[in-house]
C-alpha positions, 0 to 999 in steps of 0.5 A, spaced: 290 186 912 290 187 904 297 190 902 295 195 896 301 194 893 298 200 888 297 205 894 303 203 897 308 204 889 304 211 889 305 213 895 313 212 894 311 215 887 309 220 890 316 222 894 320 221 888 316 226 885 318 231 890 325 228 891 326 230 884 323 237 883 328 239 889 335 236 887 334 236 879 336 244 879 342 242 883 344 236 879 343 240 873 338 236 870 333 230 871 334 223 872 334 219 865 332 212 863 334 209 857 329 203 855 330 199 849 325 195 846 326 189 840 321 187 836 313 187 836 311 182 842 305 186 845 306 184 852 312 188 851 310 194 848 304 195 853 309 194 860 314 199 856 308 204 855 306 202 863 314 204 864 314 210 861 308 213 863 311 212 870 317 215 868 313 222 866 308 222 873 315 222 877 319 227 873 324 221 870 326 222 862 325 216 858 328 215 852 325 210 847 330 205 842 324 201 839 328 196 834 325 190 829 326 183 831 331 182 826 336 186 830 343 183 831 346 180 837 352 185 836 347 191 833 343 190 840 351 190 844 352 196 840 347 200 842 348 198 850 355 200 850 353 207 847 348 209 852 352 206 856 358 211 855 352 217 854 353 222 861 346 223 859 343 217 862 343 214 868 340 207 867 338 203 862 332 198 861 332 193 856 326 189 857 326 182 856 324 177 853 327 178 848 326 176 840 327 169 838 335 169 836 337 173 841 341 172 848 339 176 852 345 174 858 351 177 854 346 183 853 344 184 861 351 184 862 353 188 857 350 193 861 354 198 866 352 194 874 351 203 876 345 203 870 343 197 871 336 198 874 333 192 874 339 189 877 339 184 872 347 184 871 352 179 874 355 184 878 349 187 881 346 180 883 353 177 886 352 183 890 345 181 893 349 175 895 354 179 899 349 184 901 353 190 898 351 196 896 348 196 888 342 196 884 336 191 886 332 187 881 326 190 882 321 185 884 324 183 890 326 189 891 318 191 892 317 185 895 321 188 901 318 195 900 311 193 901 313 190 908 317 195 909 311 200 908 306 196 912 310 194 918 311 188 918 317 185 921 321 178 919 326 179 924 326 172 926 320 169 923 321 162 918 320 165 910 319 161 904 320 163 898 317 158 891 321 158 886 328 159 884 329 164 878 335 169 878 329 174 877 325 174 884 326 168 888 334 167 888 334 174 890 329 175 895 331 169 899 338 173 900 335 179 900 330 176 906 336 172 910 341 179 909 342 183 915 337 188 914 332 183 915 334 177 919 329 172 916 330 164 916 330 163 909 328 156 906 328 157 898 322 151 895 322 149 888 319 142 883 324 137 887 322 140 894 319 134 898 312 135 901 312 143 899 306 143 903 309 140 910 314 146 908 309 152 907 306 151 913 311 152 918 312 158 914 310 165 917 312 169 910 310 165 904 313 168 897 309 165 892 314 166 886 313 160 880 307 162 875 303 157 877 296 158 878 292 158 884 298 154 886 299 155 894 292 152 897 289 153 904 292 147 906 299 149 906 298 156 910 298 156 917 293 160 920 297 168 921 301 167 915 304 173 911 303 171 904 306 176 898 304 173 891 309 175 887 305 171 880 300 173 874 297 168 871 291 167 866 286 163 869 282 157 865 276 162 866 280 167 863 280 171 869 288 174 871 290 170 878 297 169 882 300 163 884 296 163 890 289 161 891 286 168 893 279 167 895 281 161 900 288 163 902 285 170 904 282 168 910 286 165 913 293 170 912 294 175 916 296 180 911 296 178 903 297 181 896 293 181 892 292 180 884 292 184 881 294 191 885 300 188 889 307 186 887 305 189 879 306 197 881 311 195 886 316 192 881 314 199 877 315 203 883 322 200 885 324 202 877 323 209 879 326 208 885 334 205 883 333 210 876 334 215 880 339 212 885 343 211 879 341 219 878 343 221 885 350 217 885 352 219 878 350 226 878 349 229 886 355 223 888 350 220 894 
């Protein structure tokens, strides 16, 4: 089973619009999302557009601060903090990496835990930990969403999750052994020994390292689940993710592919936590 995350995302797309279109009138107005861009890095600027197009497809407003590289640490806090005091948005983005001399952890933790939709912050994060209510970091977030809407269950099962990274492997392998999913989770990474050994106990394998082609036929067990959760360029120039698709898809039962799997999820999960912020700030839900 191939699990479309781009279906899948316009699918959620889809109810948001609805969602909005009903509750807008009631909030006195529609979700809003603050995006800031600093500098000129053309990856950045073709996600922000992706964002932003997303954004106006379900009936969220987004407000573009497009700054030049050469913007002081103290400006770029500045301008979180004003957006952060504006009652007019509901969720700031800062879209990262950030240009060469600035420190992108103060800034994310300059930003308020409630408009934090990509829940990046400390406080968000710590609330992962704990399995509090808050704002998800988007890709685990649509890591579990894809599951969730395809029915699969990892009640139970044995989990592994390559990478550790505070952006999608730290936080889907709590996510994935929190109470709501009850998952048996083993968190990989360079110094694991005999990774390959480990992945095939796996019943779920979350391949989140950047590394191309990296899980390989023979660390899959027949039936596994397999979430890709990189993009990567190919030798051949061709886009893959960390997992060996052409090879590893026979023997998964169920996997995503890429691109069109875990890319318009993360997207989607955006939306979704912009318009939680919104609920919780304007309809108190």
């Amino acid at each position: 089973m191939i699990l479309d995350g781009k279906a899948t995302a316009a699918s959620i797309r889809a109810a948001l619009r609805e969602d909005i279109e009903r509750d807008k009138e009631r909030a006195g107005r529609a979700p809003c999302l603050a995006v800031i861009l600093v500098g000129d890095d053309p990856a950045s600027q073709v996600y922000v557009r992706n964002k932003e197009k997303a954004c106006a497809d379900v009936g969220i407003t987004a407000l573009s601060y497009r700054r030049p590289a050469s913007m002081s640490q103290n400006d770029l806090e500045s301008l979180i903090a004003e957006l952060n005091a504006d009652p007019a948005v509901d969720g700031i983005l800062l879209q990262l990496p950030l240009p060469e001399g600035l420190d992108a952890r103060p800034c994310i933790d300059a930003i308020s835990p409630e408009k934090d939709v990509d829940g990046l912050t400390a406080v968000n994060q710590g609330r992962v930990a704990m399995n509090a209510p808050g704002l998800r970091p988007c890709t685990p977030a649509g890591v579990l969403a894809i599951l969730d809407h395809y029915g699969i269950s990892v009640s139970g099962k044995k989990a592994v999750v390559i990478g550790r990274s505070n952006l999608v492997g730290r936080p889907v392998a709590l996510m994935l052994g929190s109470r709501d999913y009850n998952a048996t989770v083993t968190m990989c990474h360079s110094r694991t020994p005999d990774l390959a050994a480990v992945c095939r106990e796996a019943d779920l394998i979350v391949a989140a390292l950047g590394k191309p082609r990296f899980v390989t036929a023979d660390m899959v067990k027949p039936g596994a689940v397999i979430i890709d959760v990189g993009i990567n360029r190919g030798a051949d120039g061709k886009l893959c993710g960390d997992v060996d698709y052409e090879r590893v898809a026979p023997l998964a039962s169920a996997i995503t592919p890429v691109p069109g799997g875990i890319g318009p999820m993360t997207i989607s999960q955006l939306l979704v936590n912009t318009t939680k912020a919104w609920r919780a700030r304007l309809l108190h839900e």
